[in-house]
N, C-alpha and C positions, 0 to 999 in steps of 0.2 A: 173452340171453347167448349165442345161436348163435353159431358161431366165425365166422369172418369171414377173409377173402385178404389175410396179408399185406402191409404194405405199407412195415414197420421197413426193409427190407433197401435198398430204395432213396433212405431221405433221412440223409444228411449228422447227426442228430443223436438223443438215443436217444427212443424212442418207447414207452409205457405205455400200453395198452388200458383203458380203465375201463369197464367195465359190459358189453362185447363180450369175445371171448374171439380171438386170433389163432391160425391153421389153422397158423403158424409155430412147433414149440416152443422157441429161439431166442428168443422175443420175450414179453413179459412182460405180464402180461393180467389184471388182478383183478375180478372176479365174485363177484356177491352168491350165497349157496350156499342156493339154493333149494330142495336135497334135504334141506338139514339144516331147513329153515323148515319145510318140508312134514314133516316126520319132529315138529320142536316141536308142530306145530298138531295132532297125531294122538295125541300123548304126554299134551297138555291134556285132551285131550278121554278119554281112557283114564283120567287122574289125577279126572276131576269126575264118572268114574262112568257114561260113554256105552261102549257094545260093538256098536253098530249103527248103523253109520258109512256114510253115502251120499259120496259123493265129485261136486260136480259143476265142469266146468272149460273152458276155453275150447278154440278148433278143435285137432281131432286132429292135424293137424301142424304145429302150434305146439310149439317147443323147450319152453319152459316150461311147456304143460299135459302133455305128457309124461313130465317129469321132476319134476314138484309131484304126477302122479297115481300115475308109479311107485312113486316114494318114502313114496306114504300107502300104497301096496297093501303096500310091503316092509317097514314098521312094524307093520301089523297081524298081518302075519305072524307078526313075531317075538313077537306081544302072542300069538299061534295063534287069531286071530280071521277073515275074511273078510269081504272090503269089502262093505254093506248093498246089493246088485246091483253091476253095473257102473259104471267111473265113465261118468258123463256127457260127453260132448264138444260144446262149441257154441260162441256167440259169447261176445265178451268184454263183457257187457249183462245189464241187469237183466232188458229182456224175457224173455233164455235162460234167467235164474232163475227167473221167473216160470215159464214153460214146462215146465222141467226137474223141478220140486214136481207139478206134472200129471202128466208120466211115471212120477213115482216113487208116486205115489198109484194112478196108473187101473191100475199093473202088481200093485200091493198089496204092494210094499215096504216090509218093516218096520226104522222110521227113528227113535233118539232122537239121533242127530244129521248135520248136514253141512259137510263143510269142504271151501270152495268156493276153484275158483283166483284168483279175484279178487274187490273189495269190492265189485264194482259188480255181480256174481254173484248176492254175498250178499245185497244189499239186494234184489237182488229177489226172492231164494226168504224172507227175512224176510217181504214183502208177500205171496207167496201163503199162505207157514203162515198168516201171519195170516187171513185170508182165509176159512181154511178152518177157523179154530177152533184151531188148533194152536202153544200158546203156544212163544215164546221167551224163556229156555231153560228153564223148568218141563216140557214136553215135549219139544223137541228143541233141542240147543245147536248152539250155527254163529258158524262161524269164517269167517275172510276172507283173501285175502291181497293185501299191498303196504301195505296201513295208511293208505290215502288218507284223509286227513282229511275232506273233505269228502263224503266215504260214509261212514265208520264212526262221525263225529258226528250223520248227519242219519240213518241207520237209526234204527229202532225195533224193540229198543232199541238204544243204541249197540252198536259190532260190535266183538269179540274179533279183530284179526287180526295177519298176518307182518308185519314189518317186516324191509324188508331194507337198511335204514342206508343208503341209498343217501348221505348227507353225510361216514359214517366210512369207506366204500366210497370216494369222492372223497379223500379226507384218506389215506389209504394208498396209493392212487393216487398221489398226487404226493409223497408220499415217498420211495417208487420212483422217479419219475423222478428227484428230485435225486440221491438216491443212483448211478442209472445214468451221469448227469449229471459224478460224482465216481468213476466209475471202478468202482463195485461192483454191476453188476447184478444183478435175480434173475428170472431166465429161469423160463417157465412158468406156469401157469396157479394161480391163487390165489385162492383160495376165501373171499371175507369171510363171516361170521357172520349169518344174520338175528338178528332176536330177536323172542318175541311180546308182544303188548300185550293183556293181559286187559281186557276190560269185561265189561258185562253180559247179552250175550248168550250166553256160556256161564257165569256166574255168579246161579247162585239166592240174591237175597235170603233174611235167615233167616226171615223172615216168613211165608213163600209155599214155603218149600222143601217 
């Protein structure tokens, strides 16, 4: 959702950003609100009973691990907790997950859970917990985010993560535009809702709880 140069002012008819944001405020731009997902995924994790929260997330100057790592730091805050070390910055890969479970261990980090900026993240600090004896979520719960089906089904176990509507994100999108279309524009920047998807990775059966 990095802004992006303008480019409504030059064509002939109106123009709606979906999923990018315009450097124009003039020009109408609807974005998935990643600070509010990331703020959900830190809330769950506070509500199930975790206060030692590792944060791991993709490259540092990526828009989005910036503002998904901001926003879990300025939640915990307000919970008056401190994020479980530093967050993590890497790639957007399981490998960095895998990796980043090593950082957090060889430094002796103490971690009952991690919510990672993406699911591809997650599934791979799932494979090192596991790995290393450290169950999910009976030991440490982990969150995902983007809700990629084909990560958060094929984790073990499946993966708790954001979704960010990217379909009702679309569907608003082009409501605006008819709308502009008919004379009523809404200039600026517009923030859709994620929403999260619990499973069982931050979910203890009552079994095993």
């Amino acid at each position: 959702t990095q802004a992006r140069a303008p480019i409504a002012a030059s064509l002939p008819v109106p123009v709606v950003y979906a999923f990018i944001s315009s450097t124009d405020p003039d020009d109408c731009s609807v974005v998935p609100d990643e600070a509010g997902g990331a703020r959900k995924a830190v809330e769950h994790l506070l509500a199930v009973g975790r206060g030692r929260i590792a944060h791991v997330t993709g490259p540092e100057h990526h828009y989005s691990a910036q503002v998904r790592a901001a926003a879990a730091a300025d939640r915990l805050a307000e919970a008056g907790l401190s994020p479980a070390g530093p967050a993590l910055f890497g790639a957007w890969s399981e490998v960095w997950g895998r990796q980043a479970v090593g950082m957090l261990l060889a430094g002796g980090t103490e971690f009952d859970a991690v919510f990672c900026g993406s699911d591809q993240i997650a599934r791979g600090v799932a494979e090192a917990l596991r790995s290393v004896g450290r169950r999910v979520p009976q030991d440490v719960a982990l969150v995902g985010f983007d809700n990629w089906g084909v990560m958060t089904e094929a984790s073990q176990p499946p993966l708790t993560s954001v979704d960010m509507d990217l379909e009702g994100l679309g569907r608003v999108a082009a409501e605006m535009l008819l709308a502009a279309i008919n004379g009523d524009p809404a200039p600026g920047r517009h923030a859709h809702p994620c929403r999260l998807v619990v499973r069982e990775s931050t979910s203890v059966p009552p079994a095993h709880a």
